[in-house]
C-alpha positions, 0 to 999 in steps of 0.5 A: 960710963954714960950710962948712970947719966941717962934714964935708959942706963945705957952707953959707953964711955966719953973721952972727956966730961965736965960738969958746967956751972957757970957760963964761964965755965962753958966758955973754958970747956968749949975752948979745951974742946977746940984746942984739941979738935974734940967733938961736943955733945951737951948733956942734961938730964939724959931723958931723951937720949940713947948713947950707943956701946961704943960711948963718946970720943969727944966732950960731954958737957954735962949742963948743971946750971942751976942759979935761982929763977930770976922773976918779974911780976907785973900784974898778973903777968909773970915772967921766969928765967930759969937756968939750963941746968933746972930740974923740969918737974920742980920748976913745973911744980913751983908755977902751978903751987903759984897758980899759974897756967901754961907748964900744968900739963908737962909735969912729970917729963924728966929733964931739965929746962935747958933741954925744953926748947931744944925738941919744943917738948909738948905733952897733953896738948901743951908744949914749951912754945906756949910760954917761952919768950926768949932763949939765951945760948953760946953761940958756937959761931962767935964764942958770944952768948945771944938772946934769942926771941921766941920767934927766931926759935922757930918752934914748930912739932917736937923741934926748933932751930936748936934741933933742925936749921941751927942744930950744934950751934947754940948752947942753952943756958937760959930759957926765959918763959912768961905766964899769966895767972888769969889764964884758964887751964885748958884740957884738950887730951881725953885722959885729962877731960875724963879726969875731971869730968864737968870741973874746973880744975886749978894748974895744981890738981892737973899737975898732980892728975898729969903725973898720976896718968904718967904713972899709971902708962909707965911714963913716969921715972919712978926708980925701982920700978920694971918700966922705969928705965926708958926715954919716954917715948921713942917714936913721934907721932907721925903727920901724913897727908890726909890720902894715908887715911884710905890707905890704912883703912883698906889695910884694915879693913876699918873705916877711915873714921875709926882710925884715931888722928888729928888735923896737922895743917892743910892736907895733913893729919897727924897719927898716934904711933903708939895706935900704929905700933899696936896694929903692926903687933908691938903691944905693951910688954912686947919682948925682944932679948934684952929690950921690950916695950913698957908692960904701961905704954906702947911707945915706951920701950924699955931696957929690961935687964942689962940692954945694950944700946945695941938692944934699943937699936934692933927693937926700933928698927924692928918695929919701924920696919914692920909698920913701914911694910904694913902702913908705908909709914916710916916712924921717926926716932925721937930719943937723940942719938949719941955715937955710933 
């Protein structure tokens, strides 16, 4: 079962897995995968992935690459290579106990580091892309392992060639990032300016802030804890043209400059779902059978007692639905799908 291996303890059985330690090893599983037309999927930490009942009829690469970071110090620049299969937080924490800048505020995002470049995983305005320089992966074309540049990763919001262009293509199994240890922390979120209001924090007292705020939203994986089984959040914050504003407004009734959001690009804005969930009547502790939404945060939702996968599916669509009919915005899953 699948399920033990993601944070929303969900999902059914894979016909085959196996546990990568090495490049090597990839290599052999994705040439047992071939010889035997098998689907691949490639498993992580399981933070942002709902596997459905019916499980997996192929093979899960469970990614446990975890060699020692490789650094370079030169000057005050540091650059890092981490293997695929190192746990996110812990190698978040060893750069702020170090004092540098750049991954401070995406402490507590549960996963590993392979998975990172993957969404361009982004939380309290900072995102992977800031500090990533290349990306070494299996090329499933060639059999051959590439190093990718930061610029043909093509980052952009919550993707990369790795999710979008070039999706099954490439295998993580090494992210190299560089860091600067004269660079400032820079707190842009509100929940991290009112935090510490008029200081100067250091990389370490944000991490530590960051995962306090997490916490205190249900967006930290505490086990034991009612909201702890979920995938983070599920919806990505939407970008729309500018015009939506209006729309939105005259729904509610609200002027259009008390509806929250940020610019996105020329004409383009982008919402918070969680502000829009709220509006179409899905607050915190919303219930729906065995699936809710956290009691902590609004875009988390939540398996609360023995969900299916099926469970998941019938809250999301519900939700999209009803802020579809209210808002003609339609809400984009941001948990990978795995089966039917």
């Amino acid at each position: 079962m699948l399920a033990p291996y993601t944070t929303l303890r969900i999902g059914g059985p894979a016909r085959f897995f196996c546990e990568i330690t090495a490049e090597s090893e990839l290599l052999e599983a994705v040439t047992f995968a071939r010889e035997r037309n098998l689907s691949l999927f490639v498993l992580g930490g399981g933070s942002n992935l709902l596997v459905s009942d019916g499980g997996f009829d192929g093979l899960i690469l469970h990614m446990a690459i975890a060699t020692p970071n490789q650094t370079n110090l030169e000057g005050s620049t540091l650059d890092v290579t981490a293997a695929a299969g190192t746990d996110w937080n812990a190698f978040v924490l060893s750069l702020c106990e170090q004092s540098f800048s750049g991954v401070e505020c995406l402490a507590g995002i549960p996963g590993s580091v392979g998975g990172t470049p993957v969404q361009n995983v982004g939380a309290y305005g900072q995102e992977v892309a800031d500090t990533i320089t290349q990306v070494r992966a299996l090329d499933l074309e060639t059999l051959c392992f590439v190093t990718l540049s930061h610029e043909q990763c093509r980052f952009a919001y919550r993707s990369s060639i790795f999710n979008t262009t070039h999706r099954g293509r490439y295998i993580v199994t090494q992210v190299t990032f560089r860091f600067n240890r004269t660079a400032s922390p820079r707190l842009t979120y509100a929940d991290l300016t009112r935090h510490f209001a008029g200081q100067s924090p250091t990389p370490i007292e944000i991490y530590h802030a960051v995962r306090e705020i997490r916490h205190s939203k249900g967006m930290l994986i505490v086990e034991g804890e009612a909201d702890c089984r979920s995938a983070g959040s599920f919806f990505k914050n939407p970008v729309v043209p500018e015009s939506v504003l209006t729309d939105i407004a005259t729904n509610l009734q609200l002027p259009a400059d008390k509806i929250p959001h940020w610019p996105a690009g020329p004409s383009l804005i982008k919402l918070p779902a969680a502000w829009l969930l709220e509006k179409a009547g899905f607050t915190k502790g919303f219930q729906l059978g065995n699936a809710g939404i956290s009691s902590r945060h609004t875009l988390a939702l939540i398996n609360r007692s023995n969900a299916s996968a099926a469970d998941i599916q019938n809250l999301r669509n519900t939700i999209q639905q009803e802020v579809n009919i209210r808002f003609h915005i339609q809400l984009e899953q941001e948990p990978v799908q795995l089966g039917r």
